[in-house]
DONU-81041 format. One record per residue (C-alpha): x, y, z. Coordinates in Angstrom, 1 decimal. Example, Ala and Ser with C-alpha at 12.3 -4.5 7.8 and 13.67 -1.06 7.14 Angstrom:
<node><x>12.3</x><y>-4.5</y><z>7.8</z></node>
<node><x>13.7</x><y>-1.1</y><z>7.1</z></node>
This chain:
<node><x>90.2</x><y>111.9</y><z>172.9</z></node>
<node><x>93.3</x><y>109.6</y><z>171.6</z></node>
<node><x>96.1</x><y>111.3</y><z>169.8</z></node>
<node><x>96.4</x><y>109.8</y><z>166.4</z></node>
<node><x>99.4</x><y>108.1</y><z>167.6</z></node>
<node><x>98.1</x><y>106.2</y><z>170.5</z></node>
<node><x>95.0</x><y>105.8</y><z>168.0</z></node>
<node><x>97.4</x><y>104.6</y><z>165.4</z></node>
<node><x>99.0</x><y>102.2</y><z>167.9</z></node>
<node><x>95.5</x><y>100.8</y><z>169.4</z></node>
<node><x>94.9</x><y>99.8</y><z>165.8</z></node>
<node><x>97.8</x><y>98.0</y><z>165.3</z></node>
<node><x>96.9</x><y>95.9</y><z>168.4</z></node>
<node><x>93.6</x><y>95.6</y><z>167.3</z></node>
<node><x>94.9</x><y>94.6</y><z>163.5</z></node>
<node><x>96.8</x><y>92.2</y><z>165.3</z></node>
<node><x>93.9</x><y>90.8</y><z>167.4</z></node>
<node><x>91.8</x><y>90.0</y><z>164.2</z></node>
<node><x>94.2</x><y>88.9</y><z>162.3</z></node>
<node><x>95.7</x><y>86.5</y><z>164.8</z></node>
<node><x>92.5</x><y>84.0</y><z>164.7</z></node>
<node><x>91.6</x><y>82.5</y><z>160.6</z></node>
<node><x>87.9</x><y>82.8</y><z>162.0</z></node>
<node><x>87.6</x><y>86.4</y><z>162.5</z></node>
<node><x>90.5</x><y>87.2</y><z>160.0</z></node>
<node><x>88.1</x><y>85.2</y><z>157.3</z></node>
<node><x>85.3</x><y>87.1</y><z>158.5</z></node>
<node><x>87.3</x><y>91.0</y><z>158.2</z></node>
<node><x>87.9</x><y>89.6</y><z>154.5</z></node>
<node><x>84.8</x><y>89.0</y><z>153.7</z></node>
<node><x>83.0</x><y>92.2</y><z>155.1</z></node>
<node><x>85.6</x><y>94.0</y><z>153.7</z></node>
<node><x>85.9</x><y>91.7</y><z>149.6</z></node>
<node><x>89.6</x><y>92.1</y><z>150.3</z></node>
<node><x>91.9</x><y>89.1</y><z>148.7</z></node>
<node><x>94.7</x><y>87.3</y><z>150.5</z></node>
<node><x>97.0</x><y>89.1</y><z>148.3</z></node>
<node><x>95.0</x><y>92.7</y><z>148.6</z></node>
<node><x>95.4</x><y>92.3</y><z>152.3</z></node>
<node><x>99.2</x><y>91.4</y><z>152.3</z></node>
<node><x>99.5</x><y>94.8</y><z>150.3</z></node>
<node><x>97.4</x><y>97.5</y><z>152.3</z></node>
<node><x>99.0</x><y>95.8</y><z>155.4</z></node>
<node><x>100.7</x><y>99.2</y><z>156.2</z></node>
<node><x>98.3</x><y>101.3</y><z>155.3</z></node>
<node><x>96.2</x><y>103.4</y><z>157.3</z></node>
<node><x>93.1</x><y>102.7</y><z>155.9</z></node>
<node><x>93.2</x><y>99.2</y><z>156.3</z></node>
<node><x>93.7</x><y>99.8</y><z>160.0</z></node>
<node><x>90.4</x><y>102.5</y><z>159.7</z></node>
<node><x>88.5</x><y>99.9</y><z>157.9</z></node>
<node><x>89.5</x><y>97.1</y><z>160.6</z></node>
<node><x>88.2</x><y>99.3</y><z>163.7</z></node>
<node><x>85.1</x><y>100.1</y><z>161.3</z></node>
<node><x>84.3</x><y>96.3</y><z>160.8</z></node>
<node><x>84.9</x><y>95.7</y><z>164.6</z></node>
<node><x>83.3</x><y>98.7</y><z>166.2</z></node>
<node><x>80.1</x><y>97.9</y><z>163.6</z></node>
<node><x>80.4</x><y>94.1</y><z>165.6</z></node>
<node><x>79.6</x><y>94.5</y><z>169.4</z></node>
<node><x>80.1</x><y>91.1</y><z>170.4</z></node>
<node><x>84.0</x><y>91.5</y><z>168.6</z></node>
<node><x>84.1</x><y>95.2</y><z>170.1</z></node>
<node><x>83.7</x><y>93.5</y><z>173.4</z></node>
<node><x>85.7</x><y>90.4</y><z>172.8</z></node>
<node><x>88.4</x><y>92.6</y><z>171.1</z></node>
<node><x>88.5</x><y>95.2</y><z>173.8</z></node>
<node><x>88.5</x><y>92.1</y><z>177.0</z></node>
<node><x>91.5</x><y>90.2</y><z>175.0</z></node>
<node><x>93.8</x><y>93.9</y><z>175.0</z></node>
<node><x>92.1</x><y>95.0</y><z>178.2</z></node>
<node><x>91.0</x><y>98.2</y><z>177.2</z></node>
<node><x>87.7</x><y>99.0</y><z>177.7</z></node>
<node><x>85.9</x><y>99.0</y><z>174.9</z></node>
<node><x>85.7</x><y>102.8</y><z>174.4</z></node>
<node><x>88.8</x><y>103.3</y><z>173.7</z></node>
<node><x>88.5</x><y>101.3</y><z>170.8</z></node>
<node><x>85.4</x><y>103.2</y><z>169.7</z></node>
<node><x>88.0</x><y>106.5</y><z>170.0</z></node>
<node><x>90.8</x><y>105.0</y><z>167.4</z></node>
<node><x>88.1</x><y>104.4</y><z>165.5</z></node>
<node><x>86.9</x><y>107.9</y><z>165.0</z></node>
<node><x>90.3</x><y>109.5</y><z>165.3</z></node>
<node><x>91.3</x><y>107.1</y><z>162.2</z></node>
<node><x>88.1</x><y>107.0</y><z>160.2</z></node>
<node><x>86.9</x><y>109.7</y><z>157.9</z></node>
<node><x>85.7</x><y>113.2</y><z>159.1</z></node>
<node><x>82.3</x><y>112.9</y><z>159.4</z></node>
<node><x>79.9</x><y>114.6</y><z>156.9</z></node>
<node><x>79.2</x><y>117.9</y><z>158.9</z></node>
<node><x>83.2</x><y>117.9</y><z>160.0</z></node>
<node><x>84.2</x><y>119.1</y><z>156.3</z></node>
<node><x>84.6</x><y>122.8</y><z>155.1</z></node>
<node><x>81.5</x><y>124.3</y><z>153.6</z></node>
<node><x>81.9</x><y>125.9</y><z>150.4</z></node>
<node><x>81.4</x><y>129.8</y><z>150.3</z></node>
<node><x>78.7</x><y>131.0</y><z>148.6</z></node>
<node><x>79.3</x><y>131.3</y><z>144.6</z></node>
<node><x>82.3</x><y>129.5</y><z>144.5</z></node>
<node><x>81.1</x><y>127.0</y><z>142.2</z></node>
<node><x>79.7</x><y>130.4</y><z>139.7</z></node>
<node><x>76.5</x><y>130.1</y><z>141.7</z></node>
């Protein structure tokens, strides 16, 4: 598995990658209903980067194109992706039992 900082940095190339062509740029935008100006403002953040592997690991033809043009393979993309993204559902603490006055 990637350490969140080669993760973190493998985003950044692939923020870079989609970003870097209006087509697939327009196309991130859309998927994602952010605005020019929304864009220009999460441009640091981390979820934006999480959301851009989401929209292109949910794209195999872009996975693939995206992983060929960094020449990675495109596993390693899929491994930002869930070092970045959300915990999955079963990752987060369960609640013990009557803490909600159950």
């Amino acid at each position: 598995m990637l350490s969140e900082s080669a993760a973190a940095a493998l985003g950044g190339r692939v923020f870079a990658y989609v970003t870097g062509e209006p087509g697939r740029l327009l196309r991130f935008m859309e998927n994602s209903g952010l605005s020019p100006d929304a864009l220009r403002q999460a441009a640091d953040s981390p979820d934006l980067v999480a959301g851009l592997l989401d929209h292109v690991v949910a794209d195999e033809e872009l996975l693939l194109a995206c992983a060929a043009a960094l020449e990675v393979p495109p596993e390693r993309i899929t491994q930002a992706w869930r070092r970045l993204g959300p915990p999955d559902f079963d990752d987060q603490p369960s609640e013990t039992p009557g803490e909600f006055g159950a």
